[in-house]
Structures are given as structure tokens and as C-alpha cells.
Backbone as CSV, one residue per row, in Angstrom:
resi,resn,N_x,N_y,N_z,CA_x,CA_y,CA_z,C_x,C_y,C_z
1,UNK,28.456,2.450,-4.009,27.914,1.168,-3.618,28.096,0.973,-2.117
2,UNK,27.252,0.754,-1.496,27.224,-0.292,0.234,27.034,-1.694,0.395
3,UNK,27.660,-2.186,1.031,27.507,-3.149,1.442,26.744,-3.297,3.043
4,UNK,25.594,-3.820,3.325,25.538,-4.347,4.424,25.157,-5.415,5.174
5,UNK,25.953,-5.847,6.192,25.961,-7.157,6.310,25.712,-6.956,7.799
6,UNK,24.491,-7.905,8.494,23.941,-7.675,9.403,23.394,-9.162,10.194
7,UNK,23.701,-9.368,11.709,23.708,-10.571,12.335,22.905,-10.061,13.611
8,UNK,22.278,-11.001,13.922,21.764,-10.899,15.604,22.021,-11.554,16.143
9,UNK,22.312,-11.731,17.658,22.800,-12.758,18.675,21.689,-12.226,20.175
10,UNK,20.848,-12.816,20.344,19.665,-12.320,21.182,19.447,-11.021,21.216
11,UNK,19.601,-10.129,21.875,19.210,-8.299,21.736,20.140,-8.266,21.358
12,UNK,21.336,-8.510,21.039,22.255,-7.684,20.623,22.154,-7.838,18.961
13,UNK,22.822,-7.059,18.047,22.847,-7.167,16.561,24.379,-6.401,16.217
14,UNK,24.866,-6.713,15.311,25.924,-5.798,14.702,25.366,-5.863,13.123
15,UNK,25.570,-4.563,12.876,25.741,-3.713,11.653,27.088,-3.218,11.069
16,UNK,27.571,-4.165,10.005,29.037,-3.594,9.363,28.710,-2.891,8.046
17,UNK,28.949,-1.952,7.688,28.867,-1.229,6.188,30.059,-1.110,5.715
18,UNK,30.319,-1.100,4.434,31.523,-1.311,3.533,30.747,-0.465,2.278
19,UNK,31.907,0.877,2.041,31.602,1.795,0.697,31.620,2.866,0.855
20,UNK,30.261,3.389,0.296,29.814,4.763,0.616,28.802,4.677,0.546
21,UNK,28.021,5.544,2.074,26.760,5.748,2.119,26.564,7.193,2.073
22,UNK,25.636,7.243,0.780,25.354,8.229,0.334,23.740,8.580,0.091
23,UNK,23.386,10.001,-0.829,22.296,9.966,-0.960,21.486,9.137,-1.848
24,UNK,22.589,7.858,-2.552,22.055,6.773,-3.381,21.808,5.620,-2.730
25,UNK,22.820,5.640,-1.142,22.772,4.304,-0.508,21.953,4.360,0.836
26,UNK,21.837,5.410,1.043,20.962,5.628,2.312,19.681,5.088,2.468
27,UNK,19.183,5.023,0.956,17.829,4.458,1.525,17.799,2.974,1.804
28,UNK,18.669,2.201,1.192,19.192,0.816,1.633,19.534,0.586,2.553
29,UNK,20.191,1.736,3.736,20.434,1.206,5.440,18.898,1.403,5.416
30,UNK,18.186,2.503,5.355,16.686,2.951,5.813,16.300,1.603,5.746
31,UNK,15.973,1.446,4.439,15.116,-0.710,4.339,15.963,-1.128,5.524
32,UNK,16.804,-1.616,5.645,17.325,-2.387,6.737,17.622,-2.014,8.108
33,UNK,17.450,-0.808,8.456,16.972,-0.082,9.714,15.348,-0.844,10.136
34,UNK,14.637,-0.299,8.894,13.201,-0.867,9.173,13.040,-2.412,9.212
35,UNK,13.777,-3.015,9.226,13.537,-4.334,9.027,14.122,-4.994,10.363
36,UNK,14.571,-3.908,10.812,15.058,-4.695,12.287,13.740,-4.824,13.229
37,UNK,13.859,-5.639,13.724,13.040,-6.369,15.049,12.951,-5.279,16.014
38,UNK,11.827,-5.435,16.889,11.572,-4.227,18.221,12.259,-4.837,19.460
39,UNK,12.838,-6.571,19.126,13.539,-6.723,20.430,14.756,-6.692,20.474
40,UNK,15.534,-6.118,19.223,16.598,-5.369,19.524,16.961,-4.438,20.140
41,UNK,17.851,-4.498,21.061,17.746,-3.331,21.809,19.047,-2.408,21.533
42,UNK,20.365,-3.021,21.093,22.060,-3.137,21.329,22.144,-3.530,19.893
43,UNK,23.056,-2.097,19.078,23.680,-2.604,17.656,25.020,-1.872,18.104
44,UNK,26.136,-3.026,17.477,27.031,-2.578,17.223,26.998,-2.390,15.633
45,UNK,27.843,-0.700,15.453,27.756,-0.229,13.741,29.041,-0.423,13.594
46,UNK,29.518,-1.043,12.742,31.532,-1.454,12.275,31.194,-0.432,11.264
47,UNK,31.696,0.935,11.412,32.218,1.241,10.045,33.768,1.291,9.388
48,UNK,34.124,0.191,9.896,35.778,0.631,9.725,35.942,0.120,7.966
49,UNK,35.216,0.110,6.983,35.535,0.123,5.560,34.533,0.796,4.975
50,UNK,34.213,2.045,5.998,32.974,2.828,5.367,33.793,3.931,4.794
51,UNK,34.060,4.398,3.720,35.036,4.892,2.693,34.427,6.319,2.978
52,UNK,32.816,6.969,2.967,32.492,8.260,2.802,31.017,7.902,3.267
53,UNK,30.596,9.231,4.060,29.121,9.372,4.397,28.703,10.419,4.124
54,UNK,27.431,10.620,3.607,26.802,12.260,3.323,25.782,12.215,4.442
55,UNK,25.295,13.758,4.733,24.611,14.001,5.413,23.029,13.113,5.396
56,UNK,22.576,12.392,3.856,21.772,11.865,3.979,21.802,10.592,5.035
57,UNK,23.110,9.823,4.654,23.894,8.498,5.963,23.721,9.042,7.370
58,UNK,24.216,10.418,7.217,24.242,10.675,8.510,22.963,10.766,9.456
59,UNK,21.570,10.635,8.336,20.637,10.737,8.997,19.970,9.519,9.365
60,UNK,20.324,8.553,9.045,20.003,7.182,8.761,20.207,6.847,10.498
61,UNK,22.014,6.984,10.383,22.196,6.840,11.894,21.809,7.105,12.802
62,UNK,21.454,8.719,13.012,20.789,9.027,13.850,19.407,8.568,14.206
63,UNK,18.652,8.680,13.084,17.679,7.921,13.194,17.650,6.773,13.971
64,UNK,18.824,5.651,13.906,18.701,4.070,14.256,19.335,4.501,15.510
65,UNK,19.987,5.654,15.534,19.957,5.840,17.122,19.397,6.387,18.086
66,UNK,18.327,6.978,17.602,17.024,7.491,18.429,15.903,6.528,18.879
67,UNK,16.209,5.315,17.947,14.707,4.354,17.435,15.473,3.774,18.584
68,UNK,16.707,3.166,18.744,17.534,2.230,19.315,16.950,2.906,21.191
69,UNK,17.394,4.288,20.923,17.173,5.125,22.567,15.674,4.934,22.700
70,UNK,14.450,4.783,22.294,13.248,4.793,22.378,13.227,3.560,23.387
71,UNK,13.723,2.528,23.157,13.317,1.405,23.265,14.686,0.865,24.533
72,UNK,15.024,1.742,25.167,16.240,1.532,26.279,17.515,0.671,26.072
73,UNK,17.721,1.087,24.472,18.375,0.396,23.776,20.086,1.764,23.897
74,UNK,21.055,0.934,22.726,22.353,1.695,22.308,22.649,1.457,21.336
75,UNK,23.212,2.596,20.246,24.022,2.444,18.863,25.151,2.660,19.558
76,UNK,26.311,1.453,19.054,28.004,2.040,19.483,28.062,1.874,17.989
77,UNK,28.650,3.185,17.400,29.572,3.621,16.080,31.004,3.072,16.175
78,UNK,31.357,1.934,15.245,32.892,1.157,16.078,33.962,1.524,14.894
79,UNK,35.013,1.772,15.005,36.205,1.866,14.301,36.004,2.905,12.912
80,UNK,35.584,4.276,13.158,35.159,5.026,11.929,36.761,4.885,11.853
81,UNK,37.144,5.447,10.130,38.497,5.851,9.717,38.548,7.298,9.917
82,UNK,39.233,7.869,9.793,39.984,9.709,9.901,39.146,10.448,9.423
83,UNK,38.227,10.452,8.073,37.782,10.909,7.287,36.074,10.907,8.130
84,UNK,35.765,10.028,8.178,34.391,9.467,9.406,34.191,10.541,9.884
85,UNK,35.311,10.437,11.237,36.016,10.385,12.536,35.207,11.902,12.001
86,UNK,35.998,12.666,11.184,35.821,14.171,11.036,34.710,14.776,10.851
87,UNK,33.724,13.883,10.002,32.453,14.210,10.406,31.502,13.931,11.279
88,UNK,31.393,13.104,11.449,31.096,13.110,13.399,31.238,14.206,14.139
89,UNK,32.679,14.739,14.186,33.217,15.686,14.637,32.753,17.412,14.302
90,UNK,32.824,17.257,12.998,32.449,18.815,12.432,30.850,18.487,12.429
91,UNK,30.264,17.852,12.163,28.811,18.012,12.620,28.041,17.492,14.157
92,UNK,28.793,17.626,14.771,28.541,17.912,16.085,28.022,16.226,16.806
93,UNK,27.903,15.545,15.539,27.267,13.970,16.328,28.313,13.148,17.568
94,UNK,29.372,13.641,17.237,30.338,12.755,17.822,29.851,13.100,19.453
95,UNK,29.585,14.286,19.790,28.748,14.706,21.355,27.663,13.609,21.591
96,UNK,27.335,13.343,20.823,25.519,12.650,21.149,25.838,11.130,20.909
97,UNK,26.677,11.008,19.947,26.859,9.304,19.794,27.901,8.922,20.625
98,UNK,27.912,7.412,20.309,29.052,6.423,21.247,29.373,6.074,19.806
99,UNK,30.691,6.646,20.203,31.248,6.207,19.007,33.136,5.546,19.771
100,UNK,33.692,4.121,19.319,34.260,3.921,19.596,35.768,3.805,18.453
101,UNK,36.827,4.763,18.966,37.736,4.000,17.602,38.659,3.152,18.210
């Protein structure tokens, strides 16, 4: 299960997820990736109660962080836990993202 809970404050937006995003929950950030506005420019992502991500999650992100770079925008990845942290790491994203712990 995911939770996501999502606010805007002029360009800026934060994105918190709570669970696991997986290849069951991924398409539920996707809907809510797509549902964001083009004058967003700035998301902060809280995953600090994001329990597990699969490579499908992992594509989600990237995605919202390419769409985000299109548009002279930024994804900051905020407070992953250890487990996160490691994939980021072993799949090479942690180079390309802003990721803050």
C-alpha cells in the first residue's frame, strides 16, 4: 500500500509517500505525477516513511525528475531511510538526483 499526500504553495509542491512503492503502487504516483500542473516547477519528495521501492518506483521518479528538468524546474529526494539510501546508491540514481538526508 502507498500513501500519497501532496500540497502546493505557488511553484513550489511537496510530495510525501508512506509504504511501498511498488510494481502495484507505481502506477498511483504515475496518476499523480500526471496530474500535476505545468507551473510547477520545485517538488520536494519526503520519503522518510517510504518502507521499500522497486525498480518500477524507481521509474516514476525519474520520470518526475526529468518532466520537473524540462521545465527549469528540481526534484529534491528528502530524508530516504538506509534501505532507500542503498538503492539510489546501487543503481546509480543517487549521481543524477538531489537527494537530501
Amino acid at each position: 500500500m502507498l500513501s500519497i499526500d501532496y500540497t502546493e504553495n505557488g511553484a513550489d509542491a511537496k510530495l510525501a509517500l508512506e509504504g511501498r512503492l511498488d510494481a502495484n503502487t507505481s502506477k498511483d504516483l504515475k496518476t499523480k505525477v500526471g496530474e500535476i500542473p505545468e507551473s510547477i516547477l520545485n517538488i520536494d519528495m519526503d520519503i522518510s516513511k517510504l518502507e521499500y521501492t522497486s525498480s518500477a518506483g524507481l521509474r516514476v521518479v525519474l520520470q518526475l525528475h526529468n518532466q520537473l528538468n524540462q521545465r527549469g524546474g528540481k526534484l529534491v529526494i528528502s530524508h530516504p531511510n538506509e534501505v532507500i539510501s542503498e538503492v539510489f546508491e546501487d543503481t546509480g540514481l543517487s549521481d543524477c538526483l538531489n537527494i537530501v538526508r
